[in-house]
N, C-alpha and C positions, 0 to 999 in steps of 0.2 A: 108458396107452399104453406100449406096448416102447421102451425109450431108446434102445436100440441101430436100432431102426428110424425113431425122431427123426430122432435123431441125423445118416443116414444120407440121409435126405432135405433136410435143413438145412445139411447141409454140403456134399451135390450142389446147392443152391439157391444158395447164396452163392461157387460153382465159377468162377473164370473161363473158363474152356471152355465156350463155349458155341455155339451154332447156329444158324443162320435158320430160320426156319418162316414159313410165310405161314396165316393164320388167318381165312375167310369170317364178317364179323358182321354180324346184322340190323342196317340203317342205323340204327335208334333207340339200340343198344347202342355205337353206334362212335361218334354223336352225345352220350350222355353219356358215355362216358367220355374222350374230349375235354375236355367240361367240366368233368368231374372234376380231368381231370391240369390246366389250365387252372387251377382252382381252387387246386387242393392243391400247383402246382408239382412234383408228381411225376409221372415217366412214364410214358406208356401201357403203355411196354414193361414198369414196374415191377410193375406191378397185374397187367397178364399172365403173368407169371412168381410171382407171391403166390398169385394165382386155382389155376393150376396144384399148387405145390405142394400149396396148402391138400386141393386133388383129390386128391393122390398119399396125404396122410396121411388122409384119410377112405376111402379105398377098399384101405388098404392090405394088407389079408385077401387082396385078388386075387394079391399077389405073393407069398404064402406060399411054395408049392410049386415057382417058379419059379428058375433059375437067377441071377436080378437082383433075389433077393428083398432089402428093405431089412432 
């Protein structure tokens, strides 16, 4: 993986600046992961923001050509 595009998402992930979003889940998914964060003492909001990243460095060939490229 390119470090400088790691890099670049890891360190907008760990950003304090950050923003509200409202997010529609199937009720079985908002149901476990309740119990997850329940579970693990971590929170919903955390896993949602992991989940995300993890999306942003898997897909990150879309941002090539773009002006916001990592």
């Amino acid at each position: 993986m390119n470090r400088r595009k790691r890099n670049f998402i890891e360190s907008s992930y760990r950003s304090t600046d950050k923003v509200a979003t409202n997010v529609m889940l199937p009720v079985e998914y908002k149901e476990m992961l309740s119990l997850l964060s329940e579970k693990t003492r971590i929170r919903q909001s955390e896993f949602l923001r992991e989940a995300v990243k993890d999306l942003l460095v898997k897909y990150r060939e879309v941002f090539e050509d773009t002006p916001h490229a990592f």
